[in-house]
C-alpha positions in Angstrom: 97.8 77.1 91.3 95.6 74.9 88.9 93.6 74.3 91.9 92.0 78.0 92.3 88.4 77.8 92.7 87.9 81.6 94.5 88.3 85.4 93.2 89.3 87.5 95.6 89.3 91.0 95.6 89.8 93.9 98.1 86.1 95.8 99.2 85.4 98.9 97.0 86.2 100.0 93.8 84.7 97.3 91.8 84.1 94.4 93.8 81.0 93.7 92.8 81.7 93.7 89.0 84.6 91.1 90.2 81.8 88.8 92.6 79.3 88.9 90.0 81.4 87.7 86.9 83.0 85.2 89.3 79.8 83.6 90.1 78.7 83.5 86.7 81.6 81.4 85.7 80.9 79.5 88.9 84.0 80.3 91.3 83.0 81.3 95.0 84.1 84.8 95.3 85.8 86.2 98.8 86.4 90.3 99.7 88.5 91.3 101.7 86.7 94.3 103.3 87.4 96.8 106.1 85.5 96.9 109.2 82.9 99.5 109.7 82.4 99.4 105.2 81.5 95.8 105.0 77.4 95.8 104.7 77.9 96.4 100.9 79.3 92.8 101.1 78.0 91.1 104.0 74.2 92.6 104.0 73.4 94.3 100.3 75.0 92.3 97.7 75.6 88.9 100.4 74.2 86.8 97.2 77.4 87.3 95.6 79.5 87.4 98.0 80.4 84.1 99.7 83.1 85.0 102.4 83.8 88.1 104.0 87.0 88.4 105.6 87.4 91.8 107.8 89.8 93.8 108.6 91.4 96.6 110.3 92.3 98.3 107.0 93.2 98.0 103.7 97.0 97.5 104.4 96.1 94.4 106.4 95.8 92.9 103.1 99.9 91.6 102.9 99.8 90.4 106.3 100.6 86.7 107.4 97.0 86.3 108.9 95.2 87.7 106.0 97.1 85.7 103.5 96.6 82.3 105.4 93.1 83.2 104.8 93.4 83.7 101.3 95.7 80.5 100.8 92.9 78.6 102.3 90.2 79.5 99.9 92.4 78.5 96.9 92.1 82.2 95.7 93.6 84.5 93.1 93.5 88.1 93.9 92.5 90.8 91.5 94.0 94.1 91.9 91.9 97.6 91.6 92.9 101.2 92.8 92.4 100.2 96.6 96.1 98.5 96.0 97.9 101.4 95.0 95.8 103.5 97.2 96.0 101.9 100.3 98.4 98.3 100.3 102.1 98.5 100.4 103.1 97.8 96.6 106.2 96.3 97.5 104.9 93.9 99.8 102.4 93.4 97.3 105.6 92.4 95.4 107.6 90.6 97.2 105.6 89.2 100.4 102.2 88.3 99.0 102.7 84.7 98.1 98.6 84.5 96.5 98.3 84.7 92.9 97.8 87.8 91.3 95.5 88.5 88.1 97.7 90.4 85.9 101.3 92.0 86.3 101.5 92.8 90.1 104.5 95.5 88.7 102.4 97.6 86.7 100.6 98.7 89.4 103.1 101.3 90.8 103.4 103.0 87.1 100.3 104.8 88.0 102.1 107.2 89.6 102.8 110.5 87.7 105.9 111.1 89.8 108.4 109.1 91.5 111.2 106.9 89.9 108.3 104.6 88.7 105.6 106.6 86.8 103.0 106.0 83.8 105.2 108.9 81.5 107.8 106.1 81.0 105.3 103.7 79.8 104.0 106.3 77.1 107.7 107.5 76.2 108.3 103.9 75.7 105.2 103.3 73.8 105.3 106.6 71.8 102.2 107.8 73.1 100.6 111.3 72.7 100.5 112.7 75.8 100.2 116.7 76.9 102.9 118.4 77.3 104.9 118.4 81.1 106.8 121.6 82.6 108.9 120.8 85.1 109.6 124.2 86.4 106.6 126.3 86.8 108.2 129.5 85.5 108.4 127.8 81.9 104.7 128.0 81.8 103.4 129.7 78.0 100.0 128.1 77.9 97.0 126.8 80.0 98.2 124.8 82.1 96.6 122.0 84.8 98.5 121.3 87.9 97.7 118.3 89.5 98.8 117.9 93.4 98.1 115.5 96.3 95.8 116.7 98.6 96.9 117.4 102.5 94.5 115.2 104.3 93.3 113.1 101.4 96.9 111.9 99.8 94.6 109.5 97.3 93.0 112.4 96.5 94.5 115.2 94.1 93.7 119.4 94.1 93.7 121.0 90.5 94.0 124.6 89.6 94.7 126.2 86.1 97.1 128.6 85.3 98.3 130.4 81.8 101.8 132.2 83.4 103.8 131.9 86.6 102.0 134.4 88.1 98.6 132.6 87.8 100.2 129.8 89.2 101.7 131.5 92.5 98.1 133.6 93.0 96.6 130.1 92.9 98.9 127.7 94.4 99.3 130.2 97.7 95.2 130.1 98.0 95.4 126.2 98.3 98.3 126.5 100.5 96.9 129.0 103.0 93.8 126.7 103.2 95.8 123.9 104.1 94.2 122.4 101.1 97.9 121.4 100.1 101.2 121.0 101.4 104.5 123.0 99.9 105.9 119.6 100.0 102.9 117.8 97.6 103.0 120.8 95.4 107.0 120.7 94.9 105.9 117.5 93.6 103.0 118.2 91.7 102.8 117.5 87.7 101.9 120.9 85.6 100.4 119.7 82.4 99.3 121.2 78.9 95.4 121.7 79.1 93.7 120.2 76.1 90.7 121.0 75.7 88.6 118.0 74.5 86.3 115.5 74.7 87.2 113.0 77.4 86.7 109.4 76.9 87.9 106.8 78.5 88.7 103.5 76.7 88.9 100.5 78.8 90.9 97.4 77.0 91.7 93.9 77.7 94.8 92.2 76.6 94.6 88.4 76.9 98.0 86.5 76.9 96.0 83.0 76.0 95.5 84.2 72.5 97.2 87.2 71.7 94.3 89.2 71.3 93.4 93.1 72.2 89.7 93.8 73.0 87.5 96.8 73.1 85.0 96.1 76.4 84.0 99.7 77.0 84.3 103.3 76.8 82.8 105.9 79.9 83.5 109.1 80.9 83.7 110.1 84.9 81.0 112.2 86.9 83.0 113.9 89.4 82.2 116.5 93.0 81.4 119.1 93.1 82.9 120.2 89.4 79.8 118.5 87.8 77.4 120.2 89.9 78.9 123.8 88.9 78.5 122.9 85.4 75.3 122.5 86.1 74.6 126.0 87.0 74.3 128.8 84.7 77.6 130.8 84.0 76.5 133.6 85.4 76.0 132.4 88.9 79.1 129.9 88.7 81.0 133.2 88.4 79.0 134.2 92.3 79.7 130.5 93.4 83.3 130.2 92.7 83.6 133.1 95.3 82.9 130.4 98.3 82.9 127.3 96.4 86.1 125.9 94.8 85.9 123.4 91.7 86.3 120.1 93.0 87.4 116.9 91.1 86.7 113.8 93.2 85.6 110.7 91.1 81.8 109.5 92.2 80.8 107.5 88.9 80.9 106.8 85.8 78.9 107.5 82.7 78.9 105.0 79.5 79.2 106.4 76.2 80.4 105.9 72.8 82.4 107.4 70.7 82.5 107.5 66.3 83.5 104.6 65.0 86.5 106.3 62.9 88.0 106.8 65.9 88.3 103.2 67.5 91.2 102.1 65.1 93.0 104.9 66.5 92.7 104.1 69.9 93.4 100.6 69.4 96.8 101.6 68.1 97.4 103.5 70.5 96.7 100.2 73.2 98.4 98.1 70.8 102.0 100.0 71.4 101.5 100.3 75.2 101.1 96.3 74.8 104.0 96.0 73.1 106.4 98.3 75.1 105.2 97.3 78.3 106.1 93.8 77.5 109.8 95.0 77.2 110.0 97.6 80.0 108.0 95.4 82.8 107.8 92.2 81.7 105.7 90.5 81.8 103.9 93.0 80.4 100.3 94.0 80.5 98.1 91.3 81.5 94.1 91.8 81.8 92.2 95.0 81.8 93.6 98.7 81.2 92.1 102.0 80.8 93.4 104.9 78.8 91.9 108.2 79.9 91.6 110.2 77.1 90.8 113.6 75.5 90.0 113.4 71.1 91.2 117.2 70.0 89.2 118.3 67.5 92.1 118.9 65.0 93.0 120.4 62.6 94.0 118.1 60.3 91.7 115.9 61.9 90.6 114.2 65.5 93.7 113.0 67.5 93.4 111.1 71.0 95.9 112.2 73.5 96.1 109.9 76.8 96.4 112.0 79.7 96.3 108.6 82.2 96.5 105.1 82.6 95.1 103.2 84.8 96.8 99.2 85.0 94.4 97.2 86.4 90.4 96.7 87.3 88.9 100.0 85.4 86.4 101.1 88.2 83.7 101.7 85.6 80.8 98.8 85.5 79.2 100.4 83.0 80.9 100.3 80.3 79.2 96.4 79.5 76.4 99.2 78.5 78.4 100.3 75.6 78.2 97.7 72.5 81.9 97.0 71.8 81.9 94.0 74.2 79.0 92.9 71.8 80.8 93.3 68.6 83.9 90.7 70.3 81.2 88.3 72.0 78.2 89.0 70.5 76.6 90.0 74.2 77.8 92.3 76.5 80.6 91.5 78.8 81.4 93.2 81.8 85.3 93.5 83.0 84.0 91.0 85.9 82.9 88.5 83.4 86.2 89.0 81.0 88.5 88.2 84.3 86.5 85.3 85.1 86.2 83.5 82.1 90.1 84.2 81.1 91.1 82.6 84.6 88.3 79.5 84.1 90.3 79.3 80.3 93.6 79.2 81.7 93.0 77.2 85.0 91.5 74.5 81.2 94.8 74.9 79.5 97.0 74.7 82.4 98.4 77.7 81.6 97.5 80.1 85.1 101.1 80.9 84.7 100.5 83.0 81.8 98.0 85.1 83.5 99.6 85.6 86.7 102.4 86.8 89.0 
């Protein structure tokens, strides 16, 4: 494996970010993109891009002929959503003999159900997290529910609801439009609203040294919820009638938050470091995100995480934020972090460490 000399990554997400802090560390970069949404990397970015391999779709990417064509590029992979959304984990496990950047067994605790989910990570770690109700007729508060969509699995509906009678008037909307399933919403996680401000805080945990780094904080722009919010409240009141809040990520936004409150997020990433390396060794490796909301108190600000994301943050602003700067004294993108950790350990001989 001390022989890698190409990142690899699957096409979308932040593929770019991943070519262009390859290059600058001077690997040759190769995406693995889907026919029919390759021009991104085979016309309009091409300068960092130096093979293309295409394929039918993203699933392709744990087959035999895909992972020849890995092997022969001397690659390591780097995971982002596109895994969990569209690969077969376990294959991606068990049958995908590349090197992964980072702890390929994360990925699956992503998941807010199932018997591997991100709650057993922050139960583990003693997070703050809002409050779950299992059974919808326990609801006493505002509540979100969050449930896969019918034709868009990836994709999740929300609705609010302060009783169980909110929550049937709403739920049976979604379910007459087909928007959902009775099936996904069986499933779906009902969750305390907090109302906050919402930062994400995007983190790097380095094996080679021990060390827990800051590289950004954003906050997501989303359809068509952003647009309503736009809109003065008294016509969002005549829109709702025909248009329905909609959450679908389409960016990201950098911003930073008061510098009282990094030491508390830091501890927060420090215990998640820490458990995870009991509960799925080899614990966290790379980049992490905790999706936040800071309360406003009483007594005083408190950060509750509300999700986690285990791999490639899809966020390439955050190297506009200045905490990368106070580590590296410049600004270091996710890409670049990746790329020098990998050159470091291919150095050292120590690839194992960063890997599985």
């Amino acid at each position: 494996m001390d022989k890698i000399n190409t990142i690899a990554t699957l096409g979308g997400h932040s593929a770019l970010e991943i070519c262009l802090g390859a290059k600058k560390e001077g690997f040759k970069t190769l995406v693995v993109a889907m026919q029919g949404r390759d021009k991104t990397y085979t016309q309009y970015f091409k300068n960092i891009v130096d093979k293309c391999v295409l394929v039918e779709s993203f699933a392709k990417l744990t087959e035999k002929e895909t992972i020849i064509k890995l092997q022969l590029e001397n690659s390591i992979f780097i995971p982002h959503r596109y895994c969990q959304v569209y690969c077969d984990i376990a294959a991606l496990e068990n049958k995908f003999p590349v090197p992964i950047f980072g702890n390929k067994y994360l990925l699956k605790y992503e998941e807010r159900t199932g018997a591997f989910n991100q709650y057993q990570l922050f139960y583990n770690a003693q997070v703050d997290y809002p409050q779950r109700f299992k059974n919808a007729k326990d609801i006493d508060r505002l509540v979100i529910v969050k449930v896969k969509e019918a034709q868009r699995n990836y994709e999740r509906a929300f609705f609010f609801a302060r009783n169980f009678k909110e929550y049937e008037e709403s739920s049976e909307k979604l379910l007459e439009s087909g928007i959902i399933t009775q099936k996904d919403l069986n499933e779906a996680v009902i969750e305390e609203y907090l109302v906050g401000a919402q930062v994400n805080f995007n983190f790097f945990y380095s094996p080679l040294t021990d060390s827990l780094e800051l590289l950004g904080t954003d906050i997501r722009r989303q359809t068509n919820i952003d647009g309503l919010l736009r809109v003065p409240f008294e016509e969002q009141k005549e829109i709702s009638e025909y248009v329905k809040p909609s959450y679908i990520e389409t960016g990201h936004i950098a911003v930073t938050v008061k510098e009282s409150l990094l030491e508390q997020a830091f501890h927060i990433a420090e215990r998640l470091v820490d458990a995870a390396k009991t509960y799925v060794p080899p614990g966290i490796i790379g980049p992490f995100a905790l999706q936040s909301a800071v309360l406003a108190g009483p007594p005083k600000e408190r950060i509750v995480v509300y999700d986690l994301s285990l791999r490639m943050p899809g966020s390439p602003g955050t190297s506009f934020t200045p905490y990368s700067q106070y580590h590296f004294g410049e600004p270091v993108s996710f890409g670049l972090r990746i790329a020098r950790e990998i050159k470091k350990a291919i150095e050292t001989g120590s690839i194992g460490k960063i890997t599985t």
